[in-house]
C-alpha positions in Angstrom: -8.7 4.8 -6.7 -7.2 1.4 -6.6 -9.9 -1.6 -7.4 -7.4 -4.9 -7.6 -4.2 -5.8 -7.2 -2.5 -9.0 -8.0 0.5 -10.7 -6.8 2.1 -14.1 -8.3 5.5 -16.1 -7.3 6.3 -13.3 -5.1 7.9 -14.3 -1.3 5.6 -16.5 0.2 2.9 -16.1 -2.6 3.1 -18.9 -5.0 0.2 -18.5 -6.8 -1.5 -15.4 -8.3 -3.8 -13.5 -5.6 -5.6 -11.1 -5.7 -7.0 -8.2 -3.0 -10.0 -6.5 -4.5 -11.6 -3.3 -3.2 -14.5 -3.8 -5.9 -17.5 -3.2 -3.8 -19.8 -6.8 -3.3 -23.4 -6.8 -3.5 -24.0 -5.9 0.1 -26.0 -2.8 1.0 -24.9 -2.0 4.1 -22.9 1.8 4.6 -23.0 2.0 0.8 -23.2 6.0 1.6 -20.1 5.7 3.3 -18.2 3.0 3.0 -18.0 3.0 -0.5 -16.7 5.8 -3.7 -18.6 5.7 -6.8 -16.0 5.7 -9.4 -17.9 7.4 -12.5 -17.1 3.9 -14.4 -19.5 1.5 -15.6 -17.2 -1.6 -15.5 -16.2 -0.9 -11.7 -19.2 1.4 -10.3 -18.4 1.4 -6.5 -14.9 0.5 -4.6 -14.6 -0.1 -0.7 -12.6 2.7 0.9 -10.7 0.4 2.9 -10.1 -3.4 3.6 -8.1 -5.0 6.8 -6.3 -7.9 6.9 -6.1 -10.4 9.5 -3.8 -13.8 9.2 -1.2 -15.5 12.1 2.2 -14.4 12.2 4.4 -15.3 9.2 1.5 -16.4 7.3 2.0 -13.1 4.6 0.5 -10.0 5.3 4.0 -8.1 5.5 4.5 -9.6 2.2 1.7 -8.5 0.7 3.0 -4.9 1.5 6.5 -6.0 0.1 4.9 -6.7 -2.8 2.9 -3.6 -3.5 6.3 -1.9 -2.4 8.4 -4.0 -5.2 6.2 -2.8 -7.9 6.1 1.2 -6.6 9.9 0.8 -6.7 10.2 -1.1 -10.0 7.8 1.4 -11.5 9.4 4.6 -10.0 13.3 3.4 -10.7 13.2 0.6 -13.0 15.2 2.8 -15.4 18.5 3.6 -13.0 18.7 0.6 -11.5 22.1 -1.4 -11.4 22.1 -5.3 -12.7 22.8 -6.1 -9.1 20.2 -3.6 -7.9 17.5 -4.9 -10.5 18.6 -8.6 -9.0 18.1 -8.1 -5.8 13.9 -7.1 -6.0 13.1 -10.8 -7.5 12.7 -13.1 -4.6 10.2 -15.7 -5.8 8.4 -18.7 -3.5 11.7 -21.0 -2.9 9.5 -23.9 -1.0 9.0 -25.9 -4.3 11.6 -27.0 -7.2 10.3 -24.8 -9.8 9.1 -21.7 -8.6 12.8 -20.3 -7.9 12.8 -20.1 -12.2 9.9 -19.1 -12.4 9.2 -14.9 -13.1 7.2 -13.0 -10.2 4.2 -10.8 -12.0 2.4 -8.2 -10.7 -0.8 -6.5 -11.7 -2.8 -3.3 -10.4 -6.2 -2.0 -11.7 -7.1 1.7 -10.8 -9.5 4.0 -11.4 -8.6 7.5 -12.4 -11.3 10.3 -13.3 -13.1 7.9 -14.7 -10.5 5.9 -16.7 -9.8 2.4 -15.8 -6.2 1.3 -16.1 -5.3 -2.3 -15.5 -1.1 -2.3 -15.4 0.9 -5.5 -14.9 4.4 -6.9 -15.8 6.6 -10.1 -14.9 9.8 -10.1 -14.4 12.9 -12.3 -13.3 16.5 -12.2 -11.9 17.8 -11.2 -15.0 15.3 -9.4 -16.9 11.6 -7.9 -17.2 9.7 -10.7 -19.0 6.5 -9.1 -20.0 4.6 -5.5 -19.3 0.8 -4.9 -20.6 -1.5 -1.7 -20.3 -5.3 -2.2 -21.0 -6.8 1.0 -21.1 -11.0 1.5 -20.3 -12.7 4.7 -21.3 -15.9 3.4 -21.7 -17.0 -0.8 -21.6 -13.9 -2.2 -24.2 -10.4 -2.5 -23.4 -7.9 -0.9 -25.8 -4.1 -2.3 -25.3 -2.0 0.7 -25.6 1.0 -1.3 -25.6 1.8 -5.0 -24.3 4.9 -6.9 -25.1 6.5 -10.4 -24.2 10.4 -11.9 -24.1 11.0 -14.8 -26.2 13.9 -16.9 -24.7 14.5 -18.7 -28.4 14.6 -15.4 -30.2 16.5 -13.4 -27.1 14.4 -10.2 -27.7 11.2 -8.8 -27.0 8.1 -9.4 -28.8 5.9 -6.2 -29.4 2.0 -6.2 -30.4 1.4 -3.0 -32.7 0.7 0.1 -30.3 -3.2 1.1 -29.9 -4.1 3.9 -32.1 -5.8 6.1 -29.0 -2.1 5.8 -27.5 -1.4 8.4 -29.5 2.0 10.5 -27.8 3.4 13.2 -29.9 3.8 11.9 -32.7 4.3 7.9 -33.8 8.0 8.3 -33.8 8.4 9.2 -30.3 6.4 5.8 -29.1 9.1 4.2 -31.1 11.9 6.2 -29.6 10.9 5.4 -26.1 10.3 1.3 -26.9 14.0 1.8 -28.3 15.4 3.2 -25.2 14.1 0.7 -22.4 16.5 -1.4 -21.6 16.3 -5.4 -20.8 16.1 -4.5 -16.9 13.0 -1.0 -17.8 9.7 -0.9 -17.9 8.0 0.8 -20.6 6.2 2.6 -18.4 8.9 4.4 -16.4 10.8 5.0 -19.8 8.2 6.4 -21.7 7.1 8.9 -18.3 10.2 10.1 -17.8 10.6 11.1 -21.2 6.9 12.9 -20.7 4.2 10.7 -21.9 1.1 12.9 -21.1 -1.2 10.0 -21.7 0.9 7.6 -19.2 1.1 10.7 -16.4 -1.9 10.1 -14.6 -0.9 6.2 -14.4 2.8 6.8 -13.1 1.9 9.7 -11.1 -0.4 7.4 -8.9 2.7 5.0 -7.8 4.8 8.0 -7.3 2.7 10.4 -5.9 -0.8 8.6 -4.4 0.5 5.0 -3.0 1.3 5.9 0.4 3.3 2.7 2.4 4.0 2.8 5.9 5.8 -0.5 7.0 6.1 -2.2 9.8 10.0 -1.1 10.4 8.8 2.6 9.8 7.2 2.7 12.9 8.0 5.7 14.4 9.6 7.6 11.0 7.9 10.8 12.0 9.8 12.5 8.7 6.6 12.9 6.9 4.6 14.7 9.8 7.6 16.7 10.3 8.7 17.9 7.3 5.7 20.2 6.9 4.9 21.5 10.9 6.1 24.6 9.3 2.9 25.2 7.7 0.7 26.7 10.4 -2.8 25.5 9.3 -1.1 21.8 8.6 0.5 21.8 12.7 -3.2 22.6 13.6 -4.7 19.7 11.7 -2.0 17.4 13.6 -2.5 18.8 16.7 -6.7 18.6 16.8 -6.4 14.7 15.6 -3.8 14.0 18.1 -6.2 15.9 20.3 -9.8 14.0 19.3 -7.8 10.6 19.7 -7.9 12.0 24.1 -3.5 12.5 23.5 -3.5 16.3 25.1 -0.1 17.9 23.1 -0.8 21.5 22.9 2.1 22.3 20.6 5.0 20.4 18.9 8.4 21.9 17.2 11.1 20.7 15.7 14.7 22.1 15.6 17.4 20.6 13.6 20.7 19.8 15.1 23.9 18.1 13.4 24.1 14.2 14.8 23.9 10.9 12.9 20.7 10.0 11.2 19.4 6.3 12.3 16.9 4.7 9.4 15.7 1.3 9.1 15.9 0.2 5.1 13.8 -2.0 3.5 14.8 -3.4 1.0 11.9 -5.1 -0.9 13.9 -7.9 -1.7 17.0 -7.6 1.5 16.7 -7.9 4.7 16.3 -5.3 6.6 19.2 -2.9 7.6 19.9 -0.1 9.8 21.6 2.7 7.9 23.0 5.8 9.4 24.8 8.7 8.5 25.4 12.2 9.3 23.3 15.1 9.0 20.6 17.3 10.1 18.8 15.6 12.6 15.1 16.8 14.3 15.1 17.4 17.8 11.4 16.8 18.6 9.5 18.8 21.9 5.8 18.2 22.9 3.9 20.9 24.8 1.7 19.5 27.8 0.0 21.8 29.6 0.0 21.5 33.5 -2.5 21.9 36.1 -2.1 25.7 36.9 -2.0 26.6 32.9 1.5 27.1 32.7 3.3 25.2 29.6 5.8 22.3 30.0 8.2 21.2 27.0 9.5 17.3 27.0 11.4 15.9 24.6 11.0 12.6 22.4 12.2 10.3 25.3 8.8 11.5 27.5 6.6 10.4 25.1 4.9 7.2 25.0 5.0 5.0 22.1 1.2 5.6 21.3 1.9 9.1 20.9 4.8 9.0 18.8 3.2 6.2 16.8 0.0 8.2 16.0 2.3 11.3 15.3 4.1 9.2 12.4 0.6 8.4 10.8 -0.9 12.1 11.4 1.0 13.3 8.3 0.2 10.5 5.7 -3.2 10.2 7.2 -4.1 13.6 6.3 -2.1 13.9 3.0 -4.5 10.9 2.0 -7.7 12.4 3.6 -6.9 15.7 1.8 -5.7 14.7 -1.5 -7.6 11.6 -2.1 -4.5 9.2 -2.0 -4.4 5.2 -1.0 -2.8 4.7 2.2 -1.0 1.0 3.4 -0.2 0.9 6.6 1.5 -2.9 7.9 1.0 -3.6 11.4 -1.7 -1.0 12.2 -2.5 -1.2 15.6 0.7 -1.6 17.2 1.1 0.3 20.0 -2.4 1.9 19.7 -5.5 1.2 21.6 -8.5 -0.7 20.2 -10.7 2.7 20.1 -8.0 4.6 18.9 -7.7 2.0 15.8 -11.6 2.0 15.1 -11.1 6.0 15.4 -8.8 6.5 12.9 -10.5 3.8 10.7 -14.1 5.7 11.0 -12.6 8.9 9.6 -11.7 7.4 5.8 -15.7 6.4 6.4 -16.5 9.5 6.8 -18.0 11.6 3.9 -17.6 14.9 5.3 -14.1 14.0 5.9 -13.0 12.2 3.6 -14.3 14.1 0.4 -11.9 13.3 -2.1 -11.8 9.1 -2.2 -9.1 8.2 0.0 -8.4 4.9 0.7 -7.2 2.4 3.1 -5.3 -1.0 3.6 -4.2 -2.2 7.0 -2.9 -5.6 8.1 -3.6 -6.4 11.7 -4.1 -8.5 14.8 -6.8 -6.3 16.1 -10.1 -8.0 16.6 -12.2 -5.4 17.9 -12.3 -4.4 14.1 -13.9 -7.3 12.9 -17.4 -5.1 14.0 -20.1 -5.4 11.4 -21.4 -2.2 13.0 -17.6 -0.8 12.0 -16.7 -2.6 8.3 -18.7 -4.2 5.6 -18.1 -8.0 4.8 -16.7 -7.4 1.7 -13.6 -5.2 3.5 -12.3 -8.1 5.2 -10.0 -9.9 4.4 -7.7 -13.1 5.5 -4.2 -14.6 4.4 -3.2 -18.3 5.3 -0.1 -20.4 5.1 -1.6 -23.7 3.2 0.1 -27.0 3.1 2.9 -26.6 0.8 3.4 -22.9 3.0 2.3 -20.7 0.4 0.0 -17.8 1.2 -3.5 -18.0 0.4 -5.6 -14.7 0.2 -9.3 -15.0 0.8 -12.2 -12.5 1.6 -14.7 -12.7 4.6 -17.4 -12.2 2.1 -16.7 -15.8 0.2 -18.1 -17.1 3.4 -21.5 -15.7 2.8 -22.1 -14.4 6.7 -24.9 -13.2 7.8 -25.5 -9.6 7.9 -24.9 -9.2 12.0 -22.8 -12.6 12.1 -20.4 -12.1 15.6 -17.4 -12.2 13.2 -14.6 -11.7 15.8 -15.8 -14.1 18.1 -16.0 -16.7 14.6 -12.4 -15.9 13.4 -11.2 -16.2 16.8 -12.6 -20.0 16.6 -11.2 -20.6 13.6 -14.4 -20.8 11.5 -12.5 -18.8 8.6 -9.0 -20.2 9.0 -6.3 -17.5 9.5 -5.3 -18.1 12.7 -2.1 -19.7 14.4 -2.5 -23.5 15.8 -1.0 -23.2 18.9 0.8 -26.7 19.9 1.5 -28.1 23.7 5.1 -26.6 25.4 6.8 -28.7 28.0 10.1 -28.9 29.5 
């Protein structure tokens, strides 16, 4: 379960912020909006938080950023100067923040352990990685180092003694082995650190992003339709959300594979190549009970759209995993969003503490009857255009406060300022 995560000098972030799921003092749907987390420093979490803000004012980035680390984390250890280059792109709307090294910082909770993981990081080099370990109310530092420009080399503090490894040697072998441009973490993982598993696991394995450009990348629905019980699943909650597909298959056929790549630090680019390529049919069934098969083309966007969040919806529902999705109601209607929403607050649903994180333009969220104060959250471009995270709750509203009809009058900022157009 994620509780924080921190972002500094990253796009348009210039100063460290920070999106917290650590539940406030608010008593409302504590049953179901919130997952005890068996730890005494963080005892309840939010399952989900949205995120409201005007275009370009940093929600995509926000994404980017959790993205950069999952990457850095997951490949840190094969990546290419250039490559490694490439993932620093720091707030450029000043004179000194271009020099300066993005950091980045999550704190998780996993059975029961709290982890708090950072590290910063330039063009050239990682700058600083740190691992603070709670298994009951004190932090032990299993391992933390710094760079020091003067010296040219990292600067270690001794490892903690309940970082234990295989043996002492082997700690030593893997702080050897990672390179100017590693992390520590991937290095010592890879080379099968039980004690740092559970830690690396959760970026490769339980951080499930969906951007904005992956809109319809039905690949992860797709790739398991195969499984009987699993097509069933997708079908009933395309089914609940009033989209009537009685059946879906998928045959694969040689053509050229269209993807739109991210890049956490490029721009985005359409790659394609050849290959196995699914040919997609929906079943409808028509008025005298006889079965008709379209293809993708007869299929609205809503459709397709819910069918690319079906499988990472219920991988998260049934495993317990966090879920970002960027741009969340786009091409969905209002009841369909507030739908899909309601089932990661739903107990007997969600049993094993998924969570959510959405950015959006959908006001009909903003329901205190739907979300607690404390899962809502804003981003803003300040003066000097650098984003600015805030939460609802640092307004203080009242329980039943009409929030949508306040944000959409400005009363908690977020919102574009929309000048006069003549010719």
């Amino acid at each position: 379960m994620i509780a924080e995560f921190r972002v500094e000098n990253f796009r348009s972030f210039r100063t460290e912020q920070c999106l917290s799921f650590v539940a406030a003092p608010d008593g409302s749907f504590e049953r179901t909006h919130c997952l005890e987390t068996g730890h005494r420093g963080v005892p309840r979490l939010v399952r989900s938080a949205v995120l409201y803000g005007a275009n370009a004012s940093g929600k995509s980035n926000l994404v980017f950023a959790l993205a950069t680390m999952r990457l850095l984390v997951l490949t840190s250890t094969g990546l290419l100067e250039a490559q490694f280059r490439e993932h620093y792109t720091p707030f450029l709307l000043d004179d000194s923040s271009g020099k300066k090294p993005t950091r980045f910082e999550v704190t998780l909770v996993l059975s029961g352990t709290r982890y708090q993981y950072g590290f910063a990081y330039d063009s050239e080099r990682i700058l600083g990685e740190w691992l603070l370990v709670y298994r009951s109310g004190k932090a032990q530092r299993w391992f933390e180092y710094q760079y020091d420009p003067e010296k040219g080399e990292r600067i270690w503090q001794p490892f903690s003694v309940h970082f234990k490894g295989t043996h002492r040697g082997q700690r030593e072998v893997w702080k050897a082995n990672t390179s100017p441009r590693s992390l520590f973490l991937t290095q010592a993982a890879q080379s099968n650190s039980q004690e740092l598993k559970p830690l690396f696991d959760w970026f490769a394995n339980d951080l499930i992003l969906l951007p904005a450009h992956a809109v319809f990348d039905l690949g992860p629905t797709l790739s398991r339709l195969e499984d009987a019980e699993y097509k069933r699943q997708v079908l009933r909650l395309m089914n609940v959300a009033d989209i009537h597909v009685n059946d879906i298959k998928v045959e694969k056929r040689e053509g050229v594979r269209i993807a739109v790549g991210p890049g956490s630090g490029k721009p985005l680019a359409v790659l394609a190549d050849a290959g196995p390529v699914p040919d997609i049919a929906f079943c409808h069934k028509a008025s005298d009970g006889r079965e008709r098969w379209f293809d993708r083309r007869y299929e609205s966007l809503g459709t397709q759209r819910l069918l690319s969040y079906a499988g990472p919806l219920l991988d998260a529902l049934q495993n317990g995993k966090f879920l970002v999705i960027d741009e969340f109601d786009r091409s969905l209607h209002p009841l369909l969003t507030r739908h899909l929403l309601g089932l990661l607050h739903d107990p007997e649903v969600s049993k094993r503490g998924a969570q959510l994180f959405v950015t959006t333009h959908d006001t009909t969220l903003l329901d205190p009857d739907l979300v607690r104060r404390d899962q809502v959250w804003f981003v803003e471009k300040k003066q000097d255009q650098s984003s600015e995270l805030y939460s609802l709750w640092a307004f203080r509203p009242r329980k039943h406060e009409a929030i949508e009809r306040g944000y959409l009058r400005g009363r908690y900022g977020a919102i574009p300022f929309l000048g006069e157009f003549r010719f």
